[in-house]
N, C-alpha and C positions, 0 to 999 in steps of 0.2 A: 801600690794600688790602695785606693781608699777600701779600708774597712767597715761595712755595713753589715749591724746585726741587731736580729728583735728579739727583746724581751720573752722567756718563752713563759713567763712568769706573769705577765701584763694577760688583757683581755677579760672576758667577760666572767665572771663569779660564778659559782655553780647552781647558785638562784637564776641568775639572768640564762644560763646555757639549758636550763629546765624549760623555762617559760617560751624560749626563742623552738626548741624540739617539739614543744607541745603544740606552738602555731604552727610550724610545718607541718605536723602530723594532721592536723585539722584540716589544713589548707589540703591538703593532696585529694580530701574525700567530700571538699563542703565548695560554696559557690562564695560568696561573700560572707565573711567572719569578720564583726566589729572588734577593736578592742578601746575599754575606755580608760581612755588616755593614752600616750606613746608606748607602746610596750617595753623601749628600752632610752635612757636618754643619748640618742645619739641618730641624727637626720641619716645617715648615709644605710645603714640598717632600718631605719623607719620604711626608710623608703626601698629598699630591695623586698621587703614585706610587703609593701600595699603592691608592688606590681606583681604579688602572686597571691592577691584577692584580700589580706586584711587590713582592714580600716580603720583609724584613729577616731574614736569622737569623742568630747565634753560630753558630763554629765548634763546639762541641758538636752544634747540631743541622744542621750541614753533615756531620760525621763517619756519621750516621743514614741521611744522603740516599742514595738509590739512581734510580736514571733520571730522571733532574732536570736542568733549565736553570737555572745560576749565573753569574751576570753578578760579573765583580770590578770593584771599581770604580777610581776614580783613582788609590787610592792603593798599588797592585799589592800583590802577593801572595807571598808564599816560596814556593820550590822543591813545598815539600812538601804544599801544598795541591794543586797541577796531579798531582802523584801519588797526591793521595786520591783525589780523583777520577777519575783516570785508572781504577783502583781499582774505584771503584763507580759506573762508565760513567754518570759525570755529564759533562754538554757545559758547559764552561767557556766563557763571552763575556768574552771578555778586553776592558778600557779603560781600562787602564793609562794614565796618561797618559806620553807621548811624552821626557816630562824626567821622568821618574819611572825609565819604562823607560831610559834614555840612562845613567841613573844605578846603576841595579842591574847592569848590561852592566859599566861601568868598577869594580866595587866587584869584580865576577865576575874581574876580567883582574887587577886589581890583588892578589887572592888567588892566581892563578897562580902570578904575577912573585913572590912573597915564599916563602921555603921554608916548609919545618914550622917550622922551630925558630927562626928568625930571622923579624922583620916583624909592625909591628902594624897593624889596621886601626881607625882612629878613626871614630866617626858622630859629630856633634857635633848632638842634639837631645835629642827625647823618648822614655825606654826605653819611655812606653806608647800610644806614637803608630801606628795601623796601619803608615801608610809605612816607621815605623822597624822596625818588628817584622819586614817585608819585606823591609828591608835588610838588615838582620842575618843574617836566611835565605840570602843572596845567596852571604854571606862564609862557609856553615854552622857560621854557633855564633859564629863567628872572633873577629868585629866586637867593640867594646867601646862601648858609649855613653857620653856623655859631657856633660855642659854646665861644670863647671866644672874648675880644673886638680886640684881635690882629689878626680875621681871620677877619677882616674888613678893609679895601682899602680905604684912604680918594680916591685915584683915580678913584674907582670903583663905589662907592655909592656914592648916592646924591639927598639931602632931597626934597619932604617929604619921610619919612621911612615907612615901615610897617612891624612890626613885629613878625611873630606867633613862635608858637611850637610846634616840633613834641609834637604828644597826647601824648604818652608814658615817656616822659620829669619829671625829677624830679622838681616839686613846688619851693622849698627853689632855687635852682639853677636858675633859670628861673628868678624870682624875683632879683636875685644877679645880673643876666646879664643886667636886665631892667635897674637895676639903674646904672650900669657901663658903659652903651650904652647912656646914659642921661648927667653922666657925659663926655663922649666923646666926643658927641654933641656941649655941651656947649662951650669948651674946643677948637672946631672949630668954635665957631662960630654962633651953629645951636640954635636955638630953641626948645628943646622938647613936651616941652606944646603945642605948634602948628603947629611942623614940625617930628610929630612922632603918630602914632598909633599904640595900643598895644593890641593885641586880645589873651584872656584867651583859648587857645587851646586845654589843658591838660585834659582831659581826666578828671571826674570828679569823680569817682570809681577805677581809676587808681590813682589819686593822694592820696584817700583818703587811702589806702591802707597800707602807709607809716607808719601814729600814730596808727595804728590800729595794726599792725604786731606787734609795739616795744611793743604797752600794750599787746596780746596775750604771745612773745619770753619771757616778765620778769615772767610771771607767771610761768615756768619747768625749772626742776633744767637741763634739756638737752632738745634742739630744731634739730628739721630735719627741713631742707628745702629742699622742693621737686620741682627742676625745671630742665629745659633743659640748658644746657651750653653755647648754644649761644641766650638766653634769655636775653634783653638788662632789662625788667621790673625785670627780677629775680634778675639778678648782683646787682639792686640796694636797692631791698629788701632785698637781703640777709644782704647785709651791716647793713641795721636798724636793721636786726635780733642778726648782733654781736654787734652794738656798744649798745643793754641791756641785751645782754645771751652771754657771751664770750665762751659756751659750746652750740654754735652752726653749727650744718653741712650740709653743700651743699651737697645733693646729687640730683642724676638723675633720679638713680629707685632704689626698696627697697633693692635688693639684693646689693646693697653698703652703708646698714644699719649695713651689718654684722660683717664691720671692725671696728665700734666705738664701745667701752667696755661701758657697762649700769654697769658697779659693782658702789653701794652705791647710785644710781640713784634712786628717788621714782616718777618722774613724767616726762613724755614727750611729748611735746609740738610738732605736724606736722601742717604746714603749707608749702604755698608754692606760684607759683607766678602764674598771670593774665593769662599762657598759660599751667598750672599745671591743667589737666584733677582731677577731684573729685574721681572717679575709682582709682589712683594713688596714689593718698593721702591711704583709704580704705582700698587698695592693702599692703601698709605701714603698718599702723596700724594692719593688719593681721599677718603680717610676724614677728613682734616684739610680739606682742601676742603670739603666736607661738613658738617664741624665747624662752620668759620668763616663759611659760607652763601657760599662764592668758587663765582662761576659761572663756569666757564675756557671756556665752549662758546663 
């Protein structure tokens, strides 16, 4: 009999499982509750949520809203949102997550510490990552993003440096840039050791997520990965999922389980990413049970 088992390890981070409790708790007592932007990346959870009352919108039409319930989600928010709304006496549900917040606090103090004219602040992610668009707000305006050492200005910047990363950031990369930004430095001129600070921002459950996925994908002879497509944490798991199971597949939800052929398969491996609801995963492993007539009762 084929072997099917999920990841108990996979699903949603303990920021994402905050934010998803906090709209239910809302939802049970309120009529319609916005949230702006997706609360999680992944359609199949979006959408179990708006059919019990919460709604997705753009900051466009958040800018319209007037006496409305806005939930933010994990991935916090700049300054100037809480001021729109303050504005146009919308009640903000803040859920933030906790290293989210931890992070936009030290990004706030680190622009203190630095003058006008002197002090750069580095992000080292995605410029079109909500989280990062939040961070940036933090610094107002300040911040510079960045991934590689070429999206760096000797014009622009000028030491001392500070330099975080989005939480969601893969580990190995991060460290690759530190020490290429050091070399850059020196290269100008700069000092590192004393004209650069480096703050460990990644997410500590998110990063570990990585060696943990490759040892779960090598143990089945076939792996599902179960996440949302514009999932920035997924795209990068999946990847560690193929470079030790090259008989793994992306999908979104189970019903495009049904196009990959299981013949001579004896075990399957479901996992999935930081914003993959546990229901899904479950959902999955149902549906292929199902498939292959496996009675688990």
């Amino acid at each position: 009999m084929i072997r099917i088992e999920i990841d108990d390890r996979s699903g949603f981070c303990t920021g994402v499982v905050e934010a998803v409790k906090t709209a239910e708790e809302i939802l049970e007592h309120s009529g319609t509750v916005y949230s702006l932007g997706e609360i999680v990346h992944n359609a199949e959870e979006v959408d179990r949520l708006r059919n019990r009352g919460l709604k997705p919108i753009n900051y466009e039409e958040f800018s319209t809203l007037q006496d409305a319930t806005v939930l933010i989600r994990a991935h916090g928010e700049p300054p100037e949102t809480f001021r729109q709304a303050a504005e146009n006496n919308i009640r903000l549900i803040d859920a933030t997550c906790p290293i989210v917040l931890k992070l936009q606090r030290q990004i706030r103090e680190q622009v203190d510490a630095f003058s006008e004219d002197l002090g750069s602040i580095l992000i080292f992610g995605k410029s079109d990552h909500p989280e990062v668009r939040a961070l940036v707000g933090q610094s107002n305006g300040r911040a510079i993003v960045c991934r590689k050492p070429e999206d760096l200005d000797a014009n622009i910047i000028n030491p001392p440096l500070a330099l975080f990363s989005q939480t969601t950031m893969n580990s190995l990369e991060y460290r690759r840039f530190q020490g290429t930004l050091k070399d850059l430095m020196r290269n100008r001129g700069w000092n590192p050791d004393r004209q650069l600070v480096i703050y460990h921002s990644i997410c500590a459950q998110v990063s570990s997520r990585d060696s943990r996925i490759r040892e779960f994908a090598a143990k089945y002879d076939l792996v599902f990965f179960v996440s949302g497509r514009n999932s920035s944490n997924g795209k990068i798991l999946f990847e560690a999922c193929k470079e030790v199971n090259m008989h793994s597949y992306f999908i979104s939800s189970p019903e495009e389980s049904d196009r990959v052929k299981l013949s001579g398969v004896k075990s399957i491996g479901i996992c999935g990413a930081t914003s993959s609801p546990q229901w899904l995963l479950t959902s999955l492993s149902e549906r292929l049970s199902a498939r292959l007539n496996i009675n688990k009762s």
